[in-house]
C-alpha positions in Angstrom: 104.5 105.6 107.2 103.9 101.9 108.4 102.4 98.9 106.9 98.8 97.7 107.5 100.1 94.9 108.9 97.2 93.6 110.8 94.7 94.6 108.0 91.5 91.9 107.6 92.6 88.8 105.8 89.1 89.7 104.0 89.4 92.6 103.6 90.6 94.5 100.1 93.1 96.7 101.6 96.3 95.1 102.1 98.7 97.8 102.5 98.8 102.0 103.5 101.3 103.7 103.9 102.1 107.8 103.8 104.7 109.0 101.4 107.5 110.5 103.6 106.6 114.1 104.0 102.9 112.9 104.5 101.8 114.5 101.1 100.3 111.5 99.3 99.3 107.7 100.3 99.9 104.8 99.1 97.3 102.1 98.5 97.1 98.4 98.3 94.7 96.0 97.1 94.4 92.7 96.1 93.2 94.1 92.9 95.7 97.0 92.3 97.6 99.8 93.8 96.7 103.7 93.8 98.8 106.8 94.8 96.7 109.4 96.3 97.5 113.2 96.6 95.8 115.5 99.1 94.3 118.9 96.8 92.4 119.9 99.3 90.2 118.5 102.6 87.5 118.0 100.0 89.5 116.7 96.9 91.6 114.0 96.6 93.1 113.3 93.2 95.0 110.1 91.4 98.8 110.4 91.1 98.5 106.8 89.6 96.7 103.8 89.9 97.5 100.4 88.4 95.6 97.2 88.1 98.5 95.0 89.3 96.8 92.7 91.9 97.9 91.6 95.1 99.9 94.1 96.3 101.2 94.3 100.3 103.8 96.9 99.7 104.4 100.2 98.1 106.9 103.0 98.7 106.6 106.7 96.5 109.9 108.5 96.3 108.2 111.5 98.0 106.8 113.7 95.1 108.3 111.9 92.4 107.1 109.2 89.8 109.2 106.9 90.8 107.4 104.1 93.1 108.5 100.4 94.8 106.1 97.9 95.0 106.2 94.1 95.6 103.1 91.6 94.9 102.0 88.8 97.1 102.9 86.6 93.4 106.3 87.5 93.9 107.5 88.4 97.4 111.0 88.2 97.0 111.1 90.3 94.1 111.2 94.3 94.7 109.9 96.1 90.8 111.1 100.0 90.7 108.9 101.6 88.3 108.5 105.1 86.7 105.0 105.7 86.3 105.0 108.8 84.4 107.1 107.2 81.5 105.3 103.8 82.3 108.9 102.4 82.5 110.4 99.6 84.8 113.4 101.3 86.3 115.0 98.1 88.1 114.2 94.5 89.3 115.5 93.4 92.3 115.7 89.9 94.1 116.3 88.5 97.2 116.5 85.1 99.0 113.6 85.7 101.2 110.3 87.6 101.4 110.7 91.5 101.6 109.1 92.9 104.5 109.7 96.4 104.4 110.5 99.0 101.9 111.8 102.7 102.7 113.4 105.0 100.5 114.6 108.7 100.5 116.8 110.7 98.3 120.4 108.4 98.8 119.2 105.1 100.2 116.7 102.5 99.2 116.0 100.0 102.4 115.3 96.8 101.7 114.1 94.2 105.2 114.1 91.0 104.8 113.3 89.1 108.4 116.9 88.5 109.0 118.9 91.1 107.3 118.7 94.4 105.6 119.7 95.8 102.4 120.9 99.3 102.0 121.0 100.3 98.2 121.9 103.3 96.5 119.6 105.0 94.9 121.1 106.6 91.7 121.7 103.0 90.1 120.2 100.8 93.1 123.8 99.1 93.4 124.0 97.1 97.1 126.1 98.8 99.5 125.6 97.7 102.3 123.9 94.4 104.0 123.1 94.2 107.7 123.5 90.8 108.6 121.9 88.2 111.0 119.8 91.1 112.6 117.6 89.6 115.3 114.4 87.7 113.8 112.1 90.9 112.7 109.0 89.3 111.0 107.0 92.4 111.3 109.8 94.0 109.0 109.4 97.0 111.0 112.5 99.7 110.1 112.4 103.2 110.4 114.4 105.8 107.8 115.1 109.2 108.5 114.6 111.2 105.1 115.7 115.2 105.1 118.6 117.1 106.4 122.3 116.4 107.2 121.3 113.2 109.2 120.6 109.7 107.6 119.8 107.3 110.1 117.9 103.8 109.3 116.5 102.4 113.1 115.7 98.7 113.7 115.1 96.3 116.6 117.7 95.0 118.4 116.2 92.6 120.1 113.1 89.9 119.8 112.5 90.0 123.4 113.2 93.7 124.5 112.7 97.2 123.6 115.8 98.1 122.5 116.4 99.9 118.9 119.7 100.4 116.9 120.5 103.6 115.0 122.6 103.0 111.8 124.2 104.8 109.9 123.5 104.4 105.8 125.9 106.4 104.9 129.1 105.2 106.5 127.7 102.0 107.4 128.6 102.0 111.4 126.5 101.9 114.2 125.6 105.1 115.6 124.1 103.9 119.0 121.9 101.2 120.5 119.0 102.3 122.7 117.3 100.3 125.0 113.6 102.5 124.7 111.1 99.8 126.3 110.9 97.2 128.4 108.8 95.0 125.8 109.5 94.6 122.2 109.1 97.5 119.7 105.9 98.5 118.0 106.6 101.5 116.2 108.7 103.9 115.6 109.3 106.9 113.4 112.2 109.7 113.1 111.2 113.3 112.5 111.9 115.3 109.4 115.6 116.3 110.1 116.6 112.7 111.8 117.1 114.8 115.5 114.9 112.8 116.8 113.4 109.2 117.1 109.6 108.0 118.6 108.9 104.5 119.8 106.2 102.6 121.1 106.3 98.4 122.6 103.7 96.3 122.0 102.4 97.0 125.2 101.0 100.0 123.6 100.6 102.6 126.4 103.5 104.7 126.7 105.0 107.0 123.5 109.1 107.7 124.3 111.2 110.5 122.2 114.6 110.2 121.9 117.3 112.1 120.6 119.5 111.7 118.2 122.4 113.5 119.2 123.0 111.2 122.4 120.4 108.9 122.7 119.0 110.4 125.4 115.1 110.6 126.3 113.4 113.6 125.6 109.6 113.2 125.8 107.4 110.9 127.5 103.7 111.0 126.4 101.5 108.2 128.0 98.3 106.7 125.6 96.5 105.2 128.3 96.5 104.1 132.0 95.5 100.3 132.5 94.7 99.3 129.0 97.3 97.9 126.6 96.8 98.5 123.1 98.5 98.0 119.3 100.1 100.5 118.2 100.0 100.8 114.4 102.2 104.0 113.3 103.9 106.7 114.8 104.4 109.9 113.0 105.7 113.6 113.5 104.3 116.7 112.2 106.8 118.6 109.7 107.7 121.1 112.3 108.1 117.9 114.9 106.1 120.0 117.2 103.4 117.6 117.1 103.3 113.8 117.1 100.3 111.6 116.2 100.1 107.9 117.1 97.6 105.7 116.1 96.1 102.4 117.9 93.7 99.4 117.7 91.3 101.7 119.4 89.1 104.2 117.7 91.2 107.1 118.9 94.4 108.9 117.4 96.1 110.5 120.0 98.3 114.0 119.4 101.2 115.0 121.5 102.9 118.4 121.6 106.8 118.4 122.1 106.5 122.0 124.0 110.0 122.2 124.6 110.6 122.1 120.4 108.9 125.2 119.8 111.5 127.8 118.3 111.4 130.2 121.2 112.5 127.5 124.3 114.4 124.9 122.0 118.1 124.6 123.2 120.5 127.0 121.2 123.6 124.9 121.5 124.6 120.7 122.3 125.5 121.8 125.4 121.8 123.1 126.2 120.6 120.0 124.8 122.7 117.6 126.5 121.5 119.6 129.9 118.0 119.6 129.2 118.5 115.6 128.5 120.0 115.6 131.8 117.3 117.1 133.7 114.8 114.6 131.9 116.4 111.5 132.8 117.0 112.8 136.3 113.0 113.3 136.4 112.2 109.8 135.5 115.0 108.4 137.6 114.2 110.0 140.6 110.2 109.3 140.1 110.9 105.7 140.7 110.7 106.9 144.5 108.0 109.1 144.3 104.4 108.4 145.4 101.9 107.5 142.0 100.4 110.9 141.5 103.7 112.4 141.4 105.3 110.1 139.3 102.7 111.0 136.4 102.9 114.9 136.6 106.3 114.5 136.4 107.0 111.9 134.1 104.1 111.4 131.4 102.3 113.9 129.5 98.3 113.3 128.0 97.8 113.6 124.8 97.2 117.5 123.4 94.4 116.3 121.1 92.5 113.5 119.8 90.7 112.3 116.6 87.6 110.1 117.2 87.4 107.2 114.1 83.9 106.8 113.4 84.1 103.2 112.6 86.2 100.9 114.4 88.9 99.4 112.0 90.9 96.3 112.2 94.2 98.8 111.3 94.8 102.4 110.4 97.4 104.6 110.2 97.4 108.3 111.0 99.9 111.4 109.7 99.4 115.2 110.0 100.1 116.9 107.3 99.9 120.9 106.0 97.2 120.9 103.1 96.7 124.2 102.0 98.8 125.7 105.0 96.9 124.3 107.9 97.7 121.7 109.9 95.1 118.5 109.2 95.0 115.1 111.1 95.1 112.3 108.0 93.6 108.3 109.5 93.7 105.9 106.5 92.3 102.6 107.7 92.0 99.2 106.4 88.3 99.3 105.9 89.1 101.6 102.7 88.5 104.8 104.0 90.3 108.4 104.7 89.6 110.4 107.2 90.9 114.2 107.7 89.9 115.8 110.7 91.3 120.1 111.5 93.8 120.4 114.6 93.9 123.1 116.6 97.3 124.2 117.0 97.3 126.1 119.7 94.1 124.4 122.1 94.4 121.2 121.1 91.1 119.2 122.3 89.2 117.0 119.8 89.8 117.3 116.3 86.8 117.8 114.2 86.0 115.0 111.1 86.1 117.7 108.2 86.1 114.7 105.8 85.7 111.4 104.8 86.7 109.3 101.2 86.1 106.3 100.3 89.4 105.0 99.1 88.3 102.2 96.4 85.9 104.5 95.0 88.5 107.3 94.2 89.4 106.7 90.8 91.0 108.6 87.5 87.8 107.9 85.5 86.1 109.5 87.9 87.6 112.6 88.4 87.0 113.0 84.1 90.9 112.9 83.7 92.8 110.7 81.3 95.6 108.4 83.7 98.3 110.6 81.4 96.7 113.4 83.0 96.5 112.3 86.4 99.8 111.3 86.3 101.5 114.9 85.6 99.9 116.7 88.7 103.5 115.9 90.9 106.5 116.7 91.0 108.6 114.1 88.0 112.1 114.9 89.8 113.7 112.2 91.7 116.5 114.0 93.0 119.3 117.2 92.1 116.8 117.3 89.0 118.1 114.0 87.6 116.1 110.6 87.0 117.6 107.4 88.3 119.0 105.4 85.2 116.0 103.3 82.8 
């Protein structure tokens, strides 16, 4: 879920970005925005699209017809609409360009390049404002979006690798973790908030902390020698799986092995000692000769998916679309690729299909927008609708 942030300045697209359980995308252009739901490999339908030009940033309340968007016209202003009743929900303002947007059932996230604003979502009233963060032009936050946890991540530093884990709901640091040597990337938090994934702009190694101490658990190397942008980061539903995406033409899959149900640690204590053992892995490799260092420390990727064009950006996801694991690379150039994954050999993925994005529209699916509209899921949350 990360914005094209190095899309073409000629280019159409100016935003994508995956709703939070991967299930629809969101699409910018300098002549409107759409909302995309995955059917099927082959079908693609319209949630909503609207000719509102110039947008760089949308966020959809999972399911829900409730989206956030801000224009390039109005880039301190954030408009909450709800597109099924084709009502403005809210208008907020701020003192300086908005960044980022994330959003899950109890917290709208608001980053501005110096501070960030934690809102709640049942009447959008402020709650919170992180003040004089370090300088973050890239807007780059991370929000964690189901279970007990509800963690926001954000650099802590302009010059170093380090990340801070906050909590939005009692408004206290949780912990600070120094996860690179170079600045951050990317990052993403998996669907409980357990764990965290990061990436520096160096590009070439993927670390997995967890939540619970802050403690790394996975180290998944991209590449060897060359360095690369990474664009997004994201986890598969069952965090057994994590996709990263590049400047390159190739998505890289990692598996967590140790998060499949029959070895993942029963108790904290199991977890804390399996942390433990990690650290003392990578630790201890410092001293070891080259070739031992990377069987011990950094895994390949499990599987990878080939883009057939090289794009100036793109964002990848894996999502289940009708019960089977699929691959999902949106890039910049317009275009959505879904490729199968093979759960259990990994290998490459195979291109199953490909849409152009900008083509995709209501009309011509023969559907009224009303129509197109109703296909998802109208609740926002505990079956209630945020105040309009």
């Amino acid at each position: 879920m990360n914005l094209c942030r190095n899309a073409n300045n000629a280019s159409e697209t100016l935003f994508l970005n995956f709703n939070q359980n991967n299930t629809s995308l969101a699409l910018g252009t300098r002549t409107g925005f759409k909302l995309v739901t995955f059917e099927s490999t082959d079908k693609l339908r319209i949630a909503y699209e609207d000719a509102m030009p110039d947008v760089f940033l949308v966020e959809r309340l999972f399911s829900a017809s409730m989206v956030a968007f801000v224009t390039s016209a109005s880039p301190r202003k954030l408009c909450v609409y709800h597109f099924k009743t084709k009502q403005e929900i809210q208008s907020l303002s701020y003192t300086n360009s908005i960044l980022a947007v994330r959003m899950n059932r109890s917290r709208l996230i608001i980053c501005l390049e110096d501070s960030i604003f934690i809102h709640q979502i049942k009447d959008f009233t402020v709650v919170h404002v992180i003040k004089d963060t370090p300088i973050n032009k890239n807007g780059l936050i991370a929000l964690s979006y189901e279970g007990t946890q509800n963690f926001l991540a954000y650099p802590g530093s302009q010059n170093s690798g380090e990340i801070v884990i906050f909590d939005v709901m009692n408004y206290t640091n949780k912990i600070v973790i120094a996860a690179h040597d170079n600045p951050i990337a990317a990052m993403a938090f998996n669907s409980k908030g357990t764990l965290i994934a990061t990436a520096s702009e160096k590009g070439t190694v993927i670390r997995v902390f967890s939540m619970l101490n802050g403690q790394l658990q996975f180290e998944f190397r991209r590449g060897y020698a060359r360095c690369v942008s990474i664009y997004s980061l994201c986890f598969s539903e069952d965090s057994l799986f994590l996709a990263a995406s590049s400047n390159t033409q190739t998505v890289h899959i990692f598996k967590l092995e140790e998060h499949n149900k029959d070895n993942e640690p029963q108790n904290q204590d199991d977890q804390t000692w399996m942390s433990y053992i990690n650290s003392a892995l990578i630790k201890s490799s410092e001293y070891l000769p080259n070739q031992l260092t990377d069987l011990m420390k950094q895994w390949r990727s499990f599987a990878t998916a080939m883009i057939p064009l090289q794009s100036t950006s793109n964002i990848a996801a894996i999502s289940k679309i009708q019960g089977e694991f699929r691959v999902l690379v949106a890039s910049a150039d317009g275009y959505l690729y879904i490729y199968n994954l093979d759960v259990n050999n990994g290998g490459d993925c195979v291109l199953m299909t490909q849409h152009e994005l900008s083509k995709l529209t209501a009309e011509a699916q023969n559907q009224s927008p009303e129509t197109a509209q109703v296909i998802t899921d109208t609740k926002l949350y505990d079956g209630e609708y945020p105040p309009i």
